[in-house]
MARNU-345513 format. One record per residue (C-alpha): x, y, z; residue in one letter. Coordinates in steps of 0.2 Angstrom, whole numbers, plus 5000, padded with zeros to 4 digits. Example, Ala and Ser with C-alpha at 12.3 -4.5 7.8 and 13.67 -1.06 7.14 Angstrom:
506249785039A
506849955036S
This chain:
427941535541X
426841465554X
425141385550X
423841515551X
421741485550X
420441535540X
419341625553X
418141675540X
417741685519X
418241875515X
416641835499X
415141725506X
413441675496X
412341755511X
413041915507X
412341905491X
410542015489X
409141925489X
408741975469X
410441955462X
410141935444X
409442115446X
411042185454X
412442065446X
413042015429X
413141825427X
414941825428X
414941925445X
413541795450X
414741655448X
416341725455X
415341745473X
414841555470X
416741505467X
417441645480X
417341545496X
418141375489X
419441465480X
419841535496X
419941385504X
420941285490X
422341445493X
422341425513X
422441245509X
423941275498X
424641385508X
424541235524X
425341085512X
426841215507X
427241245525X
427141065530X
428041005513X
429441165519X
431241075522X
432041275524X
432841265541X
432241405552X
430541375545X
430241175539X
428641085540X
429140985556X
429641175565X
427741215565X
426941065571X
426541065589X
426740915600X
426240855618X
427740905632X
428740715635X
429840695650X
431640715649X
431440775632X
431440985629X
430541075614X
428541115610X
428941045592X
429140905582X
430840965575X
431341025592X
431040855599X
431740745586X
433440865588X
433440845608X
433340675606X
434740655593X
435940775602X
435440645618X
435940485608X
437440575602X
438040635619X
437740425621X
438840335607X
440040465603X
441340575613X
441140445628X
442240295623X
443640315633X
445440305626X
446140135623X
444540045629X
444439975612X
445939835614X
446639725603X
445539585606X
443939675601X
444539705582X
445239515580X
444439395566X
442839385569X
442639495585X
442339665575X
440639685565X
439239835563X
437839795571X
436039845563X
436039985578X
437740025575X
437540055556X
436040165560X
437040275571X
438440285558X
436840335548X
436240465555X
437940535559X
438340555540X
436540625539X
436640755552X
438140875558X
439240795551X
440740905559X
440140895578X
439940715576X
441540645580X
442540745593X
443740605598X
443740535578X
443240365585X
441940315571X
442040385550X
440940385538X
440540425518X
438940425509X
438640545492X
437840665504X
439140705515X
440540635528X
441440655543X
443240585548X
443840535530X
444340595514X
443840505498X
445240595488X
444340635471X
445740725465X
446140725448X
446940805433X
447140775415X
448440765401X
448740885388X
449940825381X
450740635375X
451640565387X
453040445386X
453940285394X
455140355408X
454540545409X
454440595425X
454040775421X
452040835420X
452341025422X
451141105409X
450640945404X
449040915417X
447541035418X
446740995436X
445140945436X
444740925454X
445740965470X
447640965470X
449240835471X
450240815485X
451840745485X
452240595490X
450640525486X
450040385476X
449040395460X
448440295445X
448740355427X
447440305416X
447340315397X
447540245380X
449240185371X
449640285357X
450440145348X
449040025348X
447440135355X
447439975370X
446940055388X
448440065400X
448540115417X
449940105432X
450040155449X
451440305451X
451840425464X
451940615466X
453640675470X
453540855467X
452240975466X
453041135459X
453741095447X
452440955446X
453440785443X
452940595447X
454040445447X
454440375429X
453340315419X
453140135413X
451740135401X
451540285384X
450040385388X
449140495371X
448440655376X
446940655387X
447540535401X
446740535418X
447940545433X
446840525449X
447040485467X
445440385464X
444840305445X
443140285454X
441740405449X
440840505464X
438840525456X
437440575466X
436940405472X
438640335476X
440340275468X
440240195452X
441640115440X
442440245428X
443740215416X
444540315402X
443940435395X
443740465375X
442740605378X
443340785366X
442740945367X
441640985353X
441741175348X
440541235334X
440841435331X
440141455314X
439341315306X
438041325289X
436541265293X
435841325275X
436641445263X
435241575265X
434741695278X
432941595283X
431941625296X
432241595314X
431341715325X
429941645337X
430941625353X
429441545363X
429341405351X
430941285349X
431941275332X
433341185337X
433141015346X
434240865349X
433740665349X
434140515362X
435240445348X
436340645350X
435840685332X
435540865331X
433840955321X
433441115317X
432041205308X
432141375299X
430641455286X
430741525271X
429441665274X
429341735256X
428941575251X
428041495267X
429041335268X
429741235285X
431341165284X
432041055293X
434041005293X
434740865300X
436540855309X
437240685312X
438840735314X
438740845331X
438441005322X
439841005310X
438940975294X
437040975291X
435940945277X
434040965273X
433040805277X
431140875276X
430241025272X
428441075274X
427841195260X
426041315263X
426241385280X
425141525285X
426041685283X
426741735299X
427841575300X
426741495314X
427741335318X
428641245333X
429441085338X
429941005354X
430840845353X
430140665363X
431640525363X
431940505344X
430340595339X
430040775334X
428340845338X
427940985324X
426641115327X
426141225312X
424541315305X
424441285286X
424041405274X
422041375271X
420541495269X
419941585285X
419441495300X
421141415300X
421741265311X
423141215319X
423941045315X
425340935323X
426340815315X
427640695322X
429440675315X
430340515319X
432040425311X
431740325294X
431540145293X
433340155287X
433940225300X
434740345290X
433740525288X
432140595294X
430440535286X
428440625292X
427540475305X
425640465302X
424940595296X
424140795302X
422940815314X
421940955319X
422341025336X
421441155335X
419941225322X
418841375321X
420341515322X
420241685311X
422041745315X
423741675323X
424841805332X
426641725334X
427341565335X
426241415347X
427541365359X
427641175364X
428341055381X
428240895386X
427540845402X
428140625404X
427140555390X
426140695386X
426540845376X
425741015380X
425241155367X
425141345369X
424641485357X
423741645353X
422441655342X
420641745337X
419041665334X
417241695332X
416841705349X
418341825354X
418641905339X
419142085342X
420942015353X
422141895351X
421941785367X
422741615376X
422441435371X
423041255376X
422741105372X
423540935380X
423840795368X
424240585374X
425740535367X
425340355360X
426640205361X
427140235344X
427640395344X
425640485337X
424840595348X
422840595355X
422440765357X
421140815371X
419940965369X
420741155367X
420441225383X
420141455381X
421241525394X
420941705392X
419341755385X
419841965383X
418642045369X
419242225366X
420042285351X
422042335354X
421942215371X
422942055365X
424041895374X
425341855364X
427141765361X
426541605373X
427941495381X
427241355389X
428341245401X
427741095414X
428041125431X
428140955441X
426740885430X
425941065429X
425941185413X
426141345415X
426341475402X
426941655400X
426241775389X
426441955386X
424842045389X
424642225379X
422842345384X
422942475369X
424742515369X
424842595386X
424942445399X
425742305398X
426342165409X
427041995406X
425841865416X
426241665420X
424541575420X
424341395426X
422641295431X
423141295446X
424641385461X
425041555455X
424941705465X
423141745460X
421441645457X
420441665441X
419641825438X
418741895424X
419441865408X
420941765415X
420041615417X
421641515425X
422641565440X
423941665438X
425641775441X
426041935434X
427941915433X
428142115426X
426542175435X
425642325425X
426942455416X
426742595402X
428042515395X
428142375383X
428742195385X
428942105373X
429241895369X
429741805384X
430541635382X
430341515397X
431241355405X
430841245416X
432441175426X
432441025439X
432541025457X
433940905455X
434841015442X
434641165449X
435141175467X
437241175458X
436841335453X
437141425470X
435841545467X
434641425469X
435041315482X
433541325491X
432741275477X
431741145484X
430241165468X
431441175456X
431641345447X
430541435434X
431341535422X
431041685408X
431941805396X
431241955389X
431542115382X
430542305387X
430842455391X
430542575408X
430742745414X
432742745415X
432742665398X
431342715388X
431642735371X
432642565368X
432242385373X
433242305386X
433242115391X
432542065407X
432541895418X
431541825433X
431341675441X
430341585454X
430641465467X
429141415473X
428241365456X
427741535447X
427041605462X
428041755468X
429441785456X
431141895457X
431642015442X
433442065434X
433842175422X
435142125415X
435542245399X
435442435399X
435742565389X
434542715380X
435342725362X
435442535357X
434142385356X
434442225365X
433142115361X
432341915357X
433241825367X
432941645371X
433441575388X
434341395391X
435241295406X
436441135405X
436740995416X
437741085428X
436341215432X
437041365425X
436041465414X
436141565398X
435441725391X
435441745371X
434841885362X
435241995347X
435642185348X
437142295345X
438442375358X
439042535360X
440942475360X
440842275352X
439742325338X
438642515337X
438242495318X
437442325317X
436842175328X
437742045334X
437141885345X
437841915363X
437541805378X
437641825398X
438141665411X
437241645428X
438141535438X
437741585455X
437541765447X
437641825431X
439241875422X
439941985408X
439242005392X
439841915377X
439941945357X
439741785350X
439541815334X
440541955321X
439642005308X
437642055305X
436641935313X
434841905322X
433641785332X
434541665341X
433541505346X
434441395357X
434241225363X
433541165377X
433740995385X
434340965406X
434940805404X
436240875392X
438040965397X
438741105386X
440141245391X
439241355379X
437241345373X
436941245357X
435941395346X
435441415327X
435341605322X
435141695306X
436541775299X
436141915286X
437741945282X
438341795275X
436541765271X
436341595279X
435841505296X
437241485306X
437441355322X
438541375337X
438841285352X
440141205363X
439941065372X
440840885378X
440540705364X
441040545369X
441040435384X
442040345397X
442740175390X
442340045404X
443639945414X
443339795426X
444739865439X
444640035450X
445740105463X
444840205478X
445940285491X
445340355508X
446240475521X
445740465537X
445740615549X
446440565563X
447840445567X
447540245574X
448640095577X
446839975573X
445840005559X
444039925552X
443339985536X
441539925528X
440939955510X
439039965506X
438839905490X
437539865479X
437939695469X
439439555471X
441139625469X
442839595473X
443839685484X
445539695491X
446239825504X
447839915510X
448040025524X
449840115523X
450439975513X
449839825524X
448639715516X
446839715528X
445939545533X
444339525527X
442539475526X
441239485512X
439439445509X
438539505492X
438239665496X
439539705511X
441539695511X
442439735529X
444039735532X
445339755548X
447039795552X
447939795568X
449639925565X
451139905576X
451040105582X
449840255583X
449940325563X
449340435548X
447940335541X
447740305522X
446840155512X
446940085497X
445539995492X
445539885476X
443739865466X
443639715454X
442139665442X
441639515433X
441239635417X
441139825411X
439139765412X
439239745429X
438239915437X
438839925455X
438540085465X
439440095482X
438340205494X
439240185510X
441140185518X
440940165538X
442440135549X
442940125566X
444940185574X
445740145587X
């Protein structure tokens, strides 16, 4: 959108009557005061968005004006820039005539990158890539994108042993990337299953269907790698991989605890994991008000009770979030009216071996005469950031917002700052409720469901600052309304916040360029009205305008509580509890829905009677299916799922990259970009290349004896598996 003025405050302080304390409440009063600036902070907002905008069509650089330069066409700074890239290409690229670059010039020594060159081979991975090289003359790689080579990524793995001498892999590799072609090379990758000691050799393909290679030197156990390249591709560059002892783990129906505890509350986290990958969950027994919380050191399969905290409030008002290796635990204890609530941290015992309480409660929050649901908690770097709903003396006839923001100490305790009143409603049947608090790029937000007297209802995101709407009466925070006003109910909304960097492999987000804001919740509404539905929206530009799904339907059966995750990968999962007209129309089940670049079918994941899903949420971690904790009435217990990948790479000091250039040449010149001291030996179509090195650059050249398919082989070789080298950039030139 274009950058627009502000020709004039819609609210100004002249308009005010000369005697307003006769004509305006104080609140009124104050809102004129604050109109104009608030006005001004929005346009203002409004101006950094568009300049910040990297959308083509609309970016920052597409709206800024600029002074008419001769020779160079366009009124903006983008349309500049891009007339004179498109010059500078028309320059260095498409003009070299044919055999102008002889022999001579790629000779030992005669052949190098300028600092001008590199930047040109810079840019042309960096911009349109395919129109960069008509005539194929220069190539280049970078993790971003390339032009005029392959690095062949393409891999598959073993699924079954293999043995000295087969030669047959035909239902015995599940592709993992891209597909073989015969006659090519590969390397197979793996671990002996006499001795567990990492093999590898170099084979060829020599059939595709049926797939076979040439026979086998080496045993190979299940699990092998067979790649054109044992190089990783990651987001910064190419890094050293190795073999992989990774297993999928798959939990369908573990016992969490032999009896059907509490774990409803789906704003509030009950199911956390720890940098050390030990699992925790938290369950209440609400006849007798006690926490519990059970430790799984063993990936899910087996867990036992490691702490308990006995005189909670009735309602079973407790969270937790997890910070490295601690647990922040948020709970309100069981004291005479007004109440408090209190935060405790959790970290791994001195022994290394269990759980154990760190320093001691403290008071978050004091002065409260009611709790309504569970507080809901995030961390925001080294701080951690509370959410709940409560009444007090000053608000006492609704349940309203508050927050509080606490400093996470270097050892692990928590300075809590003062609780800050978000909504400051004061009617009787007009309550905020069931919080989920979330950072945004260093900014809470939390979303509530907000009920007026049983007839209106919305649920409303609320931030100190970049929603949709400025403070106003009893919202005393900016805010959204994600389901605007509706006569019928919302209920419990369970928010995430997922990464920028995360999101955008999620094609539904790809223009994600804030990252993306997510909820889950269950209502009703004209075509459903009688039973609760779930619903899910999400917003790309930080809670300020926000698109809504619905993604269950159905007027005879509830689906309802759900809890909201995403993994690694950016795709994103709905859990909730409910029953089905055809899996299950007598009792509930858990079911959950995928979005990966749109959402798919429903699933029944569990089989017998069972309730309140609350699932794990952690970016940084990959799973296939979402890591959750449920109760299960039936067998009266707490039950965990979750499928997900354990173990890691085992490094190797020696990698095999292999390129495939797009155009044929009879003189080659290759140059890595690395970042540390390697060695490096190349091949192109069997012929060893010269080369030169320095501690971050290898280059290497070949003269061929005739014009010819290009491939290259390139050899990687560290001093240790410490050694971190990342390679950022493959340039080339043909002849």
């Amino acid at each position: 959108m274009p950058l627009e003025t502000l020709n004039q405050y819609t609210n100004k302080v002249s308009d005010l009557p000369d005697k307003p304390n006769t004509q305006m409440t104080a609140a009124e009063l104050k809102a004129q005061f604050d109109a104009a600036p608030e006005e001004l902070r929005v346009k203002y907002n409004e101006m950094v968005n568009v300049l910040k905008s990297s959308i083509t069509g609309d970016s920052g650089a597409e709206n800024i004006g600029i002074a008419n330069i001769s020779g160079v066409a366009g009124n903006t700074v983008h349309g500049q820039m891009k007339d004179l890239f498109d010059q500078l290409k028309a320059v260095v690229l498409g003009q070299v005539p044919n055999k102008s670059i002889t022999r001579e010039k790629f000779a030992d020594g005669a052949v190098d990158f300028s600092p001008v060159q590199k930047e040109i081979a810079n840019l042309n991975l960096q911009l349109a890539a395919s129109q960069l090289v008509p005539s194929g003359k220069t190539y280049g790689w970078d993790p971003t994108t390339s032009f005029g080579v392959i690095v062949d990524f393409t891999k598959g793995k073993t699924t079954a042993q293999l043995n000295a001498g087969d030669t047959s892999l035909e239902g015995k590799v599940t592709m993992s990337e891209g597909t073989f072609v015969a006659g090519k090379k590969v390397t197979v990758l793996g671990r002996n299953p006499a001795d567990d000691s990492i093999v590898k050799e170099q084979a060829t393909i020599t059939s595709v269907s049926p797939l076979t290679i040439s026979p086998l030197v080496n045993s190979y156990k299940e699990g092998a790698w067979i790649k054109r390249t044992t190089a990783n591709n990651t987001t910064n560059g190419i890094v050293f991989g190795g073999v992989d002892d990774s297993v999928i783990n798959n939990i369908t129906d573990a016992t969490v605890v032999n009896s059907a505890y509490d774990t409803s509350g789906n704003g509030g986290r009950k199911l956390v994991r720890l940098s050390n990958g030990w699992l925790v969950s938290l369950a209440i027994d609400t006849t007798n008000r006690v926490a519990y919380f059970y430790l799984s050191k063993d990936n899910g399969n087996t867990w036992a009770q490691s702490l308990s905290y006995t005189g909670l409030l009735s309602g079973a008002h407790v969270s937790m979030y997890s910070h490295g290796n601690f647990i922040h635990v948020l709970q309100v204890p069981n004291t005479a009216s007004p109440y408090v609530m209190q935060h405790r941290p959790i970290r791994i015992s001195t022994d290394g071996l269990s759980l154990e309480w760190f320093s001691s409660w403290s008071s978050v929050d004091t002065g409260q005469t009611a709790f309504s649901g569970v507080p809901s908690l995030a961390i925001n770097g080294n701080y951690l950031e509370a959410a709940w709903a409560s009444k007090n003396s000053t608000y006492p006839n609704s349940f309203n917002i508050r927050y509080a923001k606490g400093t996470i100490n270097a050892d692990g305790s928590v300075t809590w700052g003062a609780v800050e009143q978000w909504t400051t409603f004061n009617t009787s049947g007009q309550d905020m409720r069931n919080p989920s608090i979330i950072t945004v790029n260093s900014r809470p937000i939390v979303i509530f469901e907000h009920v007026i007297s049983s007839t209106s209802y919305y649920i409303t995101a609320m931030s100190p600052s970049g929603m949709a709407n400025v403070p106003s009466g009893s919202l005393t925070k900016s805010y959204s309304y994600i389901q605007p006003n509706t006569t019928y109910a919302q209920s419990t909304p369970s928010a995430i916040f997922v990464p920028q960097e995360i999101a955008i492999k999620n094609t539904l987000f790809a223009n994600a360029t804030q990252g993306v804001v997510a909820t889950l919740w269950h209502g009703t509404d004209s075509v459903d009205s009688t039973r609760n539905n779930v619903r899910f929206s999400y917003s790309l530009d930080g809670g300020v305008t926000w698109t809504v799904q619905k993604l269950t339907s159905g007027n005879s059966l509830d689906s309802h509580f759900a809890t909201i995750t995403a993994n690694k990968s950016g795709e994103l999962f709905a859990l909730w509890h409910g029953k089905d007209s055809v899996l299950s129309p007598s009792s509930d089940r858990i079911f959950q829905m995928k979005l990966s670049g749109a959402w798919g079918s429903k699933e029944m994941v569990t089989n017998v009677l069972s309730q309140y899903a609350s699932s794990l949420y952690d970016p940084s971690f990959n799973f296939e299916s979402p890591l959750f904790i449920y109760k299960d009435v039936a067998n009266a217990k707490v039950g965990f799922c979750g499928t997900w990948t354990i173990g890691v790479e085992a490094p190797i000091t020696e990698n095999t990259l292999r390129l495939t250039l797009t155009q044929q040449a009879k003189e080659v010149m290759t140059y890595l970009h690395h970042t540390a001291s390697l060695t490096a030996t190349a091949q192109v179509n069997g012929n060893f290349m010269d080369k030169t090195t320095t501690t971050e650059e290898t280059q290497f050249t070949r003269v061929l004896g005739s014009l010819q398919d290009i491939e290259i082989e390139i050899t990687l070789t560290r001093s240790s598996v410490d050694d971190d080298i990342t390679i950022n950039k493959i340039l080339g030139g043909v002849a």
